[in-house]
Every structure is written in C-alpha cells, then in structure tokens.
N, C-alpha and C positions, 0 to 999 in steps of 0.2 A: 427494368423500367426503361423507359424510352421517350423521346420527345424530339418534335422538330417543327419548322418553320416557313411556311412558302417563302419564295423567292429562289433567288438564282444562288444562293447558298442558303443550305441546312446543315443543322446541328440537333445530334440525338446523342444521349447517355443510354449505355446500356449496365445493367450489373453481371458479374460472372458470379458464380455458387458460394454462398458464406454460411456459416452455422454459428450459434452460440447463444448464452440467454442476457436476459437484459442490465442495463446497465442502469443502477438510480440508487441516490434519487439527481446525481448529476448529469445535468444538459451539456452536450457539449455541439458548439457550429463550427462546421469546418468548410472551406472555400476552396474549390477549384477555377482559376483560370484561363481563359485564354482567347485570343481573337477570334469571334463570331458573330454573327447579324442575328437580330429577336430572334429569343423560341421562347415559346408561352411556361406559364406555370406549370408546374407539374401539378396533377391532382393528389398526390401521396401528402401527406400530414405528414410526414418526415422528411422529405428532398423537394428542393424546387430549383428550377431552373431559372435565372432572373433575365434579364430584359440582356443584360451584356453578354450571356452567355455563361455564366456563373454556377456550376452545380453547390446548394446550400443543403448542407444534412442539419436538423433542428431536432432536439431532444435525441441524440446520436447514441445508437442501444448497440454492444456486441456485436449481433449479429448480422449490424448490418457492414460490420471491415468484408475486402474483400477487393478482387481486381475488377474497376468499371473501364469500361471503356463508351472512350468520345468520337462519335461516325460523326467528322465533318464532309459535309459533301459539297461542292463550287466548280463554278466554270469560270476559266480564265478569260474566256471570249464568249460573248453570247451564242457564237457558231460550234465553239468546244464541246467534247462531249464531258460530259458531268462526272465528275475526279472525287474520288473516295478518299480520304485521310483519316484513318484510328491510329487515337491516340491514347494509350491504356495508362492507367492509375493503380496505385496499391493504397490503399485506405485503411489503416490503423488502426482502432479503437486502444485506449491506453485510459489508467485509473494511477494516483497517487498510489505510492508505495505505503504500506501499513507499519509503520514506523515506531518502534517503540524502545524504552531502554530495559534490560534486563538486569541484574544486579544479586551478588551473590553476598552471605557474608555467614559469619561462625560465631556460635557463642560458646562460653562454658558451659554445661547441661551437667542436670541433676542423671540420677539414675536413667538410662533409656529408657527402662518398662515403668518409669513414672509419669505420675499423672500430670505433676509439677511444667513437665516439658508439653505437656497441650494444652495445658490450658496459657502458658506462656506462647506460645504460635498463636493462638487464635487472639491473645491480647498484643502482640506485637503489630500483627494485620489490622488490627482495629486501629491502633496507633495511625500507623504508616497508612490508610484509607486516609485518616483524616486531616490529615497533614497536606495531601493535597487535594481535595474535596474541592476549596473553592479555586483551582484553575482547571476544575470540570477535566480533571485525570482520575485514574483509576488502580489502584496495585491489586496484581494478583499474586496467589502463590501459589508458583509452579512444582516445588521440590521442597520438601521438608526430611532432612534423612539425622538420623541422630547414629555416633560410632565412637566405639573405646580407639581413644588414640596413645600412644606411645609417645610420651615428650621425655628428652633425654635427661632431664636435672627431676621432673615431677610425677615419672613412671606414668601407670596409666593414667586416663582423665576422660570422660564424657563430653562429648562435643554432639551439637547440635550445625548442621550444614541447611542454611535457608537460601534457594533463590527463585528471585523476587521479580513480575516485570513490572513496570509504569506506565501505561497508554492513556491515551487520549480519548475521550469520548465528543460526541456532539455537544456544542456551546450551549444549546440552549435545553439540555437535559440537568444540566448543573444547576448547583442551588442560586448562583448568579447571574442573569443572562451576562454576558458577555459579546462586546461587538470594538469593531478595530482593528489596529497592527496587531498589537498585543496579544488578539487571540486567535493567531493563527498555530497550529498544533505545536509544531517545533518548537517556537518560544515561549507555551504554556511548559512541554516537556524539559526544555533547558531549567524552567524555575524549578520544576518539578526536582529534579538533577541535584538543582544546589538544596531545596529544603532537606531531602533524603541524606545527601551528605551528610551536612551543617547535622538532623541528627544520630548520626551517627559518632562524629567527632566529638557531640555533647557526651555522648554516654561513657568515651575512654576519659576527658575531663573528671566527670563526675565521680568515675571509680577509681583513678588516680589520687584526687583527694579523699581518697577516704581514709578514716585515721583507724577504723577498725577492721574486723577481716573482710575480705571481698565477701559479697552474697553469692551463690549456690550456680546463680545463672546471669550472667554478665557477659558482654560483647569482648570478642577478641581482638585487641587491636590490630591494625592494618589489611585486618583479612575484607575489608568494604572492594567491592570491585562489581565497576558500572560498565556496562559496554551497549551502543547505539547498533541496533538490531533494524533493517530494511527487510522486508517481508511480501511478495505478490498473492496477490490471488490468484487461487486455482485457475488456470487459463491462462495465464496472464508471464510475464515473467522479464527483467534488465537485460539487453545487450546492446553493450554502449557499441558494438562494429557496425553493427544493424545499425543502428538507429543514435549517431553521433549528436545528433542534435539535441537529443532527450536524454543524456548517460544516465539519468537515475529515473526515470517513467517502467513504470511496469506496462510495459505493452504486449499486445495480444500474441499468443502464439502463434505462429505459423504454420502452413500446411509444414507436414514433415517435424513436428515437436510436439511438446503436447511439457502442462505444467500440474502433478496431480493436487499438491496439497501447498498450503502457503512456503512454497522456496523462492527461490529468488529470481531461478534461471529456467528457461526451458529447455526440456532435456529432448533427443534427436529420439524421436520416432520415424520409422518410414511409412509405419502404416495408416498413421495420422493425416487425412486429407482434407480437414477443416479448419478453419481461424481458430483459434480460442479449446483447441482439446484439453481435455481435463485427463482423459485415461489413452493410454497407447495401445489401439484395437489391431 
C-alpha cells in the first residue's frame, strides 16, 4: 500500500511480503510515528494514514506483520532537488500467551483391571469440573495411568497417577456473566489454584480421621503438585532478547523460525521465509 500528498513534502507507506492467517476475535491498533505534512486516508479498512502523518492498523490480523516502509520525499529549498528518506519498520503481530495450570496427583487404586478405578476417574473429573464452574475455568484430563508399586514397609500396592490441567474459558460462556478486575483469566486461575488445593488437603483430613480402615481408593498425601504452564500458538512464540519489552507476549515468528504446535519458543528454520510459520519448508 501506498499513499501521498501534494505539496513540497510527501509521505507514502509502503508494505514488504507477509504471510499468515487471521487473528480474532481480538482488534488490535497500533501507531507509527513521525514528522510529516497531510497525506489523505488510506482506502484500505484496515490501515489509514491520518492527517499527521500517523500509519493506524485497525482490526490488526497476522498477516498483515511484516517490514513497511516510509518514502518521505522534501526539498530543503524550493530551488532543491526533491530528497528521498525511507524509513523501514518491523511490525509485530503478538496474542496473550495460553496460560493454564497443570497438576498431577496419586491415589491408592483398587485392582488396575478394575472397573472400580473408572468409574472413580470419571467421578473425580466430575468433582473437580464443578468446583470450578462458576469462575468460567475448565479441568481436563490429560493422563490417567494406573501401576503396582513397590512400597518398602507395604510391599506391593495399586496406585492410580492422574494429571490434571485447569484453563480458562470465555467469561461469558460461563454460567455467570462475569465483568471487572476479577475476571481477568490469571485471577479466575489463581482461585481456581486454591479451590483444587483446599480439595485436595480436605480429603488427607478426612482419611486421617477416620477411626476405621481406610477405603480401597484414597488420595495419597503430599503427592498434589500444581505448576503454571505458558503455552503459544502455532506461529507465534516468547523471546524476551527480541522483544524486551513484551518478555512474556507470544509474538509472531519470524522469517528464518517457524513454531509447529503450542510451545513456547520458536525454533530456527532457515527455510522459513514468512512472519508467522507453522512448519519448516
């Protein structure tokens, strides 16, 4: 794209080659400045050029990162001849990190080839869904493995290995709308944090007091372990050297990288010649 202005200075934006697919449902405006005399609107629904010389991206998609450049053209003297100045940009696109906690934890289990042990999983996930339900989070489960283990006073013993993650969905999918500080994702997932704790500390309580024998399948204490998981989208990927300002944004890859599947970083392609690669051609 391009644009410019009569008079004895002109200002044009141009784009160099970007690729990628779109970004939504969030808009994002971003501002370039710098001293110039009028240049008209752009006709593009997505970039305008304002009156000060301002390039505006609106409803800002993937594909449109990428290096622009700015052809200012001026004479110093009306009798000068007319003096070219580009001046090039790298342009971005970056999305919040997918952020969620992961959590692992062990119980006693009945025989492994019992039925007893699924049908407890699928009523533990029922639990643990509903518990946080109304801060519009979500637990899945990733890993269910059941295995005879070796305990040195109790010989063998049936253990059950569950883990677990917690995310966050859209506020107003939840059975509450939600609006405010409160419900921005991190501090829905921090309550979310302590509910899942708090029950899991109930349940060693509960079988601590008990005056008769323990049941068949019970939580094992201290085995609860939470850890806070950052995650990009394919394309997309952290580097706080790059991009000091942003250490934790998943911003787009760059030529020469490429990010296939939700990690974190992107990894060095050479063959990669476009913003935002998913696979290294």
């Amino acid at each position: 794209m391009a644009a410019s202005a009569p008079g004895r200075a002109r200002r044009g934006w141009r784009r160099a080659r970007a690729a990628g697919s779109p970004l939504s449902p969030a808009a994002v405006v971003l501002l370039l400045s710098a001293s110039a005399v009028l240049a008209p609107p752009s006709e593009n629904s997505t970039t305008q050029i304002t009156s000060t010389g301002s390039l505006v991206f609106q409803n800002f998609e993937e594909s449109m990162s990428g290096v622009y450049t700015c052809f200012l053209q001026y004479k110093p003297t009306v009798e000068a001849v007319v003096r070219n100045l580009p001046l090039k940009y790298v342009i971005y696109a970056y999305r919040e990190p997918h952020s969620y906690y992961q959590f692992t934890a062990r119980y006693h289990a009945a025989p492994c080839n019992s039925i007893y042990n699924i049908s407890f999983e699928k009523k533990l996930l029922q639990i643990l869904s509903k518990l946080v339900l109304d801060l519009s989070c979500e637990v899945s489960l990733l890993k269910s493995e059941c295995h005879r283990v070796k305990m040195q006073r109790a010989g063998l013993q049936n253990e059950l290995f569950f883990t677990f993650s917690v995310s966050s969905v859209d506020t107003d999918k939840g059975p509450k709308p939600c609006t405010g500080h409160n419900c921005e994702s991190s501090k829905r997932l921090a309550k979310a944090k302590n509910l899942i704790e708090r029950f899991f500390n109930q349940q060693v309580e509960v079988v601590g007091r008990r005056a008769e024998s323990l049941p068949e399948i019970y939580h094992i204490e201290g085995t609860l372990q939470m850890v806070w998981i950052n995650r990009c989208f394919p394309g997309f990927g952290i580097n706080v050297l790059k991009h000091p300002k942003c250490p934790e944004c998943c911003v787009i890859c760059s030529p020469g990288s490429y990010n296939p599947r939700d990690g974190t970083h992107c990894l060095q392609c050479n063959g990669s010649l476009v913003f935002g690669a998913k696979a290294c051609l």
